[in-house]
N, C-alpha and C positions, 0 to 999 in steps of 0.2 A: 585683618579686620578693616574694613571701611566701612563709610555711614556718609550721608549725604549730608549738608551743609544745614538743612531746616530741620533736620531732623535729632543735632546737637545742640539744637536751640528753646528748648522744653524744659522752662522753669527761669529761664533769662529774660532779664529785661531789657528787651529790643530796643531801639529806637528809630532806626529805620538801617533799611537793606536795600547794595545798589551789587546789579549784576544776577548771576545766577544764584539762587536759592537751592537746585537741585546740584548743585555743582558737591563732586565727590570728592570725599578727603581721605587719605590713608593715614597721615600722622597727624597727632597734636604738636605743636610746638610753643615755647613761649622765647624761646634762645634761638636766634638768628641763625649762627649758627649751626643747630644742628636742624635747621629745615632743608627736606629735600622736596623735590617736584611731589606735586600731592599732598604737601603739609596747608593743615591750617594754623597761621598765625597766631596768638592772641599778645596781643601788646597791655605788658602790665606795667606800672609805676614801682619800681622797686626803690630799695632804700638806696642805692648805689649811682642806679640808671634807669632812664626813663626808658619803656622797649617803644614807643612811639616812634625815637628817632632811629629805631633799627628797624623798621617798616620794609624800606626799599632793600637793605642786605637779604632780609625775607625774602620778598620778592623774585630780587635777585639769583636766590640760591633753589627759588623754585614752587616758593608757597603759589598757592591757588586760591588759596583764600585766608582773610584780614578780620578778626575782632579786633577792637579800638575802642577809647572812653572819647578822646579830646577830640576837636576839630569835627571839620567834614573829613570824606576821603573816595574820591571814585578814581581806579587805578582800571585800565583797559587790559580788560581777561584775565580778572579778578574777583572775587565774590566778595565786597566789604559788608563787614555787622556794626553800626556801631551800638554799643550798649549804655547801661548808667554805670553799672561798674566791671572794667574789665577784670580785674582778680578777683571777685567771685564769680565771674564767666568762665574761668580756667579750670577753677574745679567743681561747676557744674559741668562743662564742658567734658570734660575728663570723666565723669559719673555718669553721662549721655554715652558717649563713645565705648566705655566697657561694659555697656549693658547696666547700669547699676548693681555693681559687686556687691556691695554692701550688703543691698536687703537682701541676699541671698545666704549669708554666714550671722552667724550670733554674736555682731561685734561688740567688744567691752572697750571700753577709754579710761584713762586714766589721767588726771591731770593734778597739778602740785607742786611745791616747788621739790621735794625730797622724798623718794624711795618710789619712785612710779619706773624704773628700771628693774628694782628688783620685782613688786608686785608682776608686773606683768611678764617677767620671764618662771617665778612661780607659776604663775598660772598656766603658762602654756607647758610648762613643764609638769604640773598636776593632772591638766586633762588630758594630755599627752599620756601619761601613765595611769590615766583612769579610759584607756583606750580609744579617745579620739583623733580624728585629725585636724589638725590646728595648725594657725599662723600666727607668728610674730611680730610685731615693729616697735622696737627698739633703740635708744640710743647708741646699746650695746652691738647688736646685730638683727638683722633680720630673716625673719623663716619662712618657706613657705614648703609644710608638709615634713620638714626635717630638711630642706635644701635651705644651706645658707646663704643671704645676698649681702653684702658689706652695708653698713648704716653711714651716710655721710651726715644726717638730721635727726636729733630727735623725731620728729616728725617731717617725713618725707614731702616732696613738691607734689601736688595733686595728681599730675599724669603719673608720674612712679607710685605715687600711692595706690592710684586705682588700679595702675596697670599689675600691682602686688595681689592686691586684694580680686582682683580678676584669674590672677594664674593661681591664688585658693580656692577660687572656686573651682576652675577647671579639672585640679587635682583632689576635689574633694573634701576640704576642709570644712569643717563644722561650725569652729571657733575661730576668732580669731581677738588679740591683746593684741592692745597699742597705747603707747605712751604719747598725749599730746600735751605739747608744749606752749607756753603762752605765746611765741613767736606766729606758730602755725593758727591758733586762734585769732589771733591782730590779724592775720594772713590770710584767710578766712582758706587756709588749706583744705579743712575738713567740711566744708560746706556740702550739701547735698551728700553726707555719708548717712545711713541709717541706723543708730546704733539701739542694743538690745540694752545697754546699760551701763554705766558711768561712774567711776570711783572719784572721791576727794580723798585726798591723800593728807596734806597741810599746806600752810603759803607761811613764807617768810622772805625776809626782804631779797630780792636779787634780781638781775636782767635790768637794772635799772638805766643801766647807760641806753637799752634800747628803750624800752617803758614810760622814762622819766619818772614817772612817780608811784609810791607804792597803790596807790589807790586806781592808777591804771593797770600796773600788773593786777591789781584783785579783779578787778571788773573782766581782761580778759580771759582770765580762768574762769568763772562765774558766767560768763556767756554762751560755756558750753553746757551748763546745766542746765541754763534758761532756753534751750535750743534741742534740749531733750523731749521726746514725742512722749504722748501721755502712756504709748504701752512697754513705757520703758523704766528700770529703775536707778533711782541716784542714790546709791551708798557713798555717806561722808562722816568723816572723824569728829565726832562730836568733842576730843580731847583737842581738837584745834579750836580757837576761839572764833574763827571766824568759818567753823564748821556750819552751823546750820544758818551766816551770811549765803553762801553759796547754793545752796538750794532754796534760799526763799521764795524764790518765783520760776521754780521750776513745776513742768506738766506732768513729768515723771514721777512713780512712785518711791518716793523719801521713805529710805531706811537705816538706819546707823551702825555704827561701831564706835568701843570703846573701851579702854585699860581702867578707867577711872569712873565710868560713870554709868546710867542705868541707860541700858542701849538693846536695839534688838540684837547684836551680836557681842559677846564680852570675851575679856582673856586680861589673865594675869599669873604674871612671874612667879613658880614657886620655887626654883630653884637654878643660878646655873654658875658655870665655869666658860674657860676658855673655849671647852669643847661641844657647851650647847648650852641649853637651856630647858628644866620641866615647863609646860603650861598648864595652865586648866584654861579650857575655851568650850564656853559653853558649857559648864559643869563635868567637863571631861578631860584627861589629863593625858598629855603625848610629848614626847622627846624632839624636840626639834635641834638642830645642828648651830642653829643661828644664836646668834646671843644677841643683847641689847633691848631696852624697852623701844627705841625703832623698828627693830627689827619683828620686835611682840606684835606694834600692830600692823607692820606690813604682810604679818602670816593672817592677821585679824581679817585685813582687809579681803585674802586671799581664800579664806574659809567663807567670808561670810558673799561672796560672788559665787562660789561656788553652791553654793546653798539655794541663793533667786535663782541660778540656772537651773538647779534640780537635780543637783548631785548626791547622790546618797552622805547623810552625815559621817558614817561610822570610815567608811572606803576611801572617804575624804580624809580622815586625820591619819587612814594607817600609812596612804601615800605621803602623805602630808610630813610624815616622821620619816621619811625616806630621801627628802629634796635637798639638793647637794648647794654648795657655793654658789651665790651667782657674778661669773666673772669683774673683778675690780668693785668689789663688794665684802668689806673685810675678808678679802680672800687673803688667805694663812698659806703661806711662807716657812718652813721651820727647818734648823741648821742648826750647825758648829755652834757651838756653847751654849745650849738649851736655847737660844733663842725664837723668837716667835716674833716674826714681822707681816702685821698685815696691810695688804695694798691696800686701797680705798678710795672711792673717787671724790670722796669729800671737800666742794670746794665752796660752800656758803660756810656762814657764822652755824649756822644751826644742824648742817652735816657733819662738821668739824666736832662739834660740841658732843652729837648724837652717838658718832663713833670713838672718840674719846672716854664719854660715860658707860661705855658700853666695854669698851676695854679693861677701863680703872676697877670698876665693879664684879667682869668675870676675872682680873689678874690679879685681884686682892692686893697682896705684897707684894706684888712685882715693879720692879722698876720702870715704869712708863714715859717712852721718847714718841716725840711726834718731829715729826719732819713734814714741812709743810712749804709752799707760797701761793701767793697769789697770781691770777690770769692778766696780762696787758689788757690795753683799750675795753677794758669790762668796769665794772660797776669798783668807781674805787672807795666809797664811802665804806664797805665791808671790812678793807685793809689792816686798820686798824684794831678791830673788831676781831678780826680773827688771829691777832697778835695775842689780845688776853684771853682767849678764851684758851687756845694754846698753853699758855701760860699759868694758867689756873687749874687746869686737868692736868699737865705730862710734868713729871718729875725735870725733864729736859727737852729744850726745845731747838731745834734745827731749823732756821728761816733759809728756805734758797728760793730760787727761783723755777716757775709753773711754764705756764705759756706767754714770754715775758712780750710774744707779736711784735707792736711797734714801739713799743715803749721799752726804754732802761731798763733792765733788770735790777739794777742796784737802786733807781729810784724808788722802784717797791717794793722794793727789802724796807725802804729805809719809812716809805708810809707805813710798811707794817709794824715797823720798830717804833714809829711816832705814838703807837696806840700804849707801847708799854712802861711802865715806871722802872724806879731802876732797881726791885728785887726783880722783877721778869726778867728785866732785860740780863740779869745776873746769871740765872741758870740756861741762857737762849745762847745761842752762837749764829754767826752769820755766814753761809756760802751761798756764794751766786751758782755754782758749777752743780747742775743737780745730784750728776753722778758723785760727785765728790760729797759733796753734802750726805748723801745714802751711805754710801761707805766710811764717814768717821763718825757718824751716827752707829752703826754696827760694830764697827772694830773699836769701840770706846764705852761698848756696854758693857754694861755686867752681868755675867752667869744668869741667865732665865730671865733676862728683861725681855720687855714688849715693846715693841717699836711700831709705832702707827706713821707709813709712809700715805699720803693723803692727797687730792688735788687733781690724779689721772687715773686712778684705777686701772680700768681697759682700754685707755687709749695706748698707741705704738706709735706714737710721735712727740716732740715737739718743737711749737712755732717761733722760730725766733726772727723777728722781721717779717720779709713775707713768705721767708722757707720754711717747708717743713720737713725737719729729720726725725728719723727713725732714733726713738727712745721709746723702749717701757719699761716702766717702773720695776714690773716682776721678773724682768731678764737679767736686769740690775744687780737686784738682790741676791738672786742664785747664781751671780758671777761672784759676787761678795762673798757669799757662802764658800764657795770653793778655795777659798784663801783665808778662812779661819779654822 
């Protein structure tokens, strides 16, 4: 694919341009690098490094042409652009150069702080088996067409975005789910995407080490509904409180969901276990696998998209009672002594809590263990916080250590134990060694407990310092098993 230099420049705010304008470009790039001869530039301000000063490695390595925000810049047998902002130049840029992918698939977004991993892998998994062709992006993984590509982001860097959503097209895709994340919003990744429609999910506190405050993490989830076209729709959880904050000054057609309240989409619990859950959704009742009132309305959320696209109701829920685990998502583990361990990626106060209540309520009598810690260099005001909550749901509570990065691990053990009094801390035990902590959490249960291991779900690593090793939780597990 190439495209001419003026011709990437459609919907950018220019400022002025020195050199050739028709000069041809093969690649995007924003990483020094990986630019080869034919690449275009764009120099963004990232939180780490400034790409300004990586200009001339550019150059060097063969670019041909320079977006830029700061300074002047005339570079001999070079095309410079400077603009007002180069990071959203990158991913208009990016939405120029593949054609705009976008308006060509019936994108849905999802945004929230909890269960926009699972929603949007139901979904590509419902229209998937309601016979389309569909793509995914994902925390978890990304798809395109059933080909899988590894997720390093929530939400991907604008060229890999586009260039994803580009090779859905190519292949045919109809649909396509994606999870964005308040990062990519601040980041304006998703700039110049066209979407058909938008889910709210819920917001509670987290990302705040990057955010700083909650009231900026709200605003930047809230600015992708304010940035919604008017022939597009915003379904939000009106059982969130600051549900219908987020759509207030949205163009899009506002439509809702809800467990509790009078909503254009509704559902509620009428009976479950470990092994699912009745609903009624929409005055009609279907078996789904999933347990949790979390879980209630990320199918809520999941029927009622499927409904503004135009899916038949009935074909909807029969699939719908058919949709399996989705990886690192109380995914169930089960072994030597009736036990029942499920992974979870639960790593806020309020996914903690969500899969905790959700376990206590379908395991009735069961003995309930959580195993859990918290992330290094991430939001430590949580720490605490998810010490009692911990401690208030699980009969027994196992603190070790998550992705401890650059920080101690045993420092945040010991924030999270600050949170708790000393009946918590009575029934809590402390290991720092994850694996070790998983294993005398299981070999110290009792006949048919539940063990909620928490924090990584589907991740296969983790970061200690600035290594990262090969750990997952569920490999863990099922080595444990084989030794009870």
């Amino acid at each position: 694919m190439k495209k001419r230099v003026n011709q990437l420049l459609d919907g950018i705010g220019v400022i002025r341009i020195d050199g050739d304008p028709e000069r041809v470009i093969d690649t995007i790039c924003y990483d020094s690098r990986k630019c080869t001869p034919g690449s275009l530039f764009i120099a963004v301000n990232g939180t780490d490094a400034d790409g300004h000063a990586f200009i001339p490695k550019a150059v060097e390595a063969g670019a041909c042409a320079v977006v830029y925000q700061e300074g002047d810049l005339a570079i001999d047998g070079v095309t410079t652009v400077k603009v007002d902002d180069s990071r959203k130049a990158l991913a208009l840029v990016a939405d120029n150069f593949y054609d705009h992918p976008s308006a060509n698939l019936e994108l849905v977004g999802i945004t929230g702080t909890n269960g926009k991993s699972t929603t949007v892998t139901l979904l590509y998994d419902l229209f998937t088996a309601l016979g389309y062709s569909c793509g995914l992006l994902s925390t978890i993984v990304n798809k395109v067409d059933g080909i899988e590509i590894p997720a390093s982001q929530t939400t991907p860097d604008p060229v890999s975005l586009n260039s994803m959503l580009a090779m859905m097209v190519g292949r045919g895709c109809q649909y396509c789910f994606m999870e964005i994340s308040s990062h990519s919003l601040a980041q304006d990744r998703v700039a110049g995407l066209k979407f058909r429609g938008g889910i709210f999910s819920n917001i509670t506190h987290d990302h705040l080490d990057y955010h700083k405050t909650f009231a900026e993490y709200l605003r930047c989830k809230k600015s992708f509904f304010d940035n919604l076209p008017a022939d597009a729709f915003a379904l939000t959880n009106l059982d969130d409180r600051n549900g219908t904050v987020m759509v207030q000054n949205t163009k899009a057609e506002v439509r809702t969901y809800s467990c509790h309240k009078m909503a254009d989409f509704r559902c509620k619990i009428i009976e479950e276990g470990l092994d699912g859950m009745l609903l009624e959704m929409d005055g009609r009742q279907f078996w789904s696998r999933f347990i949790g009132a979390h879980n209630a309305h990320n199918l809520l959320a999941v029927y009622g998209t499927a409904m503004l696209l135009g899916a038949d109701s009935d074909e909807v829920l029969v699939k719908m009672s058919a949709l399996g685990c989705v990886p690192g998502r109380l995914e169930y583990i089960r072994g030597g002594n009736d036990l029942t361990v499920a992974v979870d990626y639960a790593h806020t106060p309020d996914g903690l809590e969500n899969a905790l209540k959700a376990l206590r309520e379908a395991g009735r009598d069961r003995m309930l263990i959580c195993v859990f810690g918290c992330g290094g260099n991430r939001d430590r005001t949580k720490r605490p916080e998810m010490g009692v909550i911990a401690a208030k749901y699980a009969d027994r509570v196992v603190v070790t250590s998550d992705n401890p990065r650059k920080e101690d691990p045993d420092a945040i053990i010991a924030e999270i134990r600050a949170g708790m009094d000393a009946k918590m801390r009575a029934k809590s035990i402390f290991i720092t060694d994850r694996r070790e902590a998983i294993r005398t959490a299981m070999m110290t249960a009792p006949e048919g407990a539940v063990i909620l291991v928490a924090g990584k779900g589907h991740e296969d690593y983790q970061i200690i310092g600035e290594t990262k090793f090969h750990f997952d939780d569920r490999e863990v597990v099922r080595d444990i098993f084989k030794e009870l």
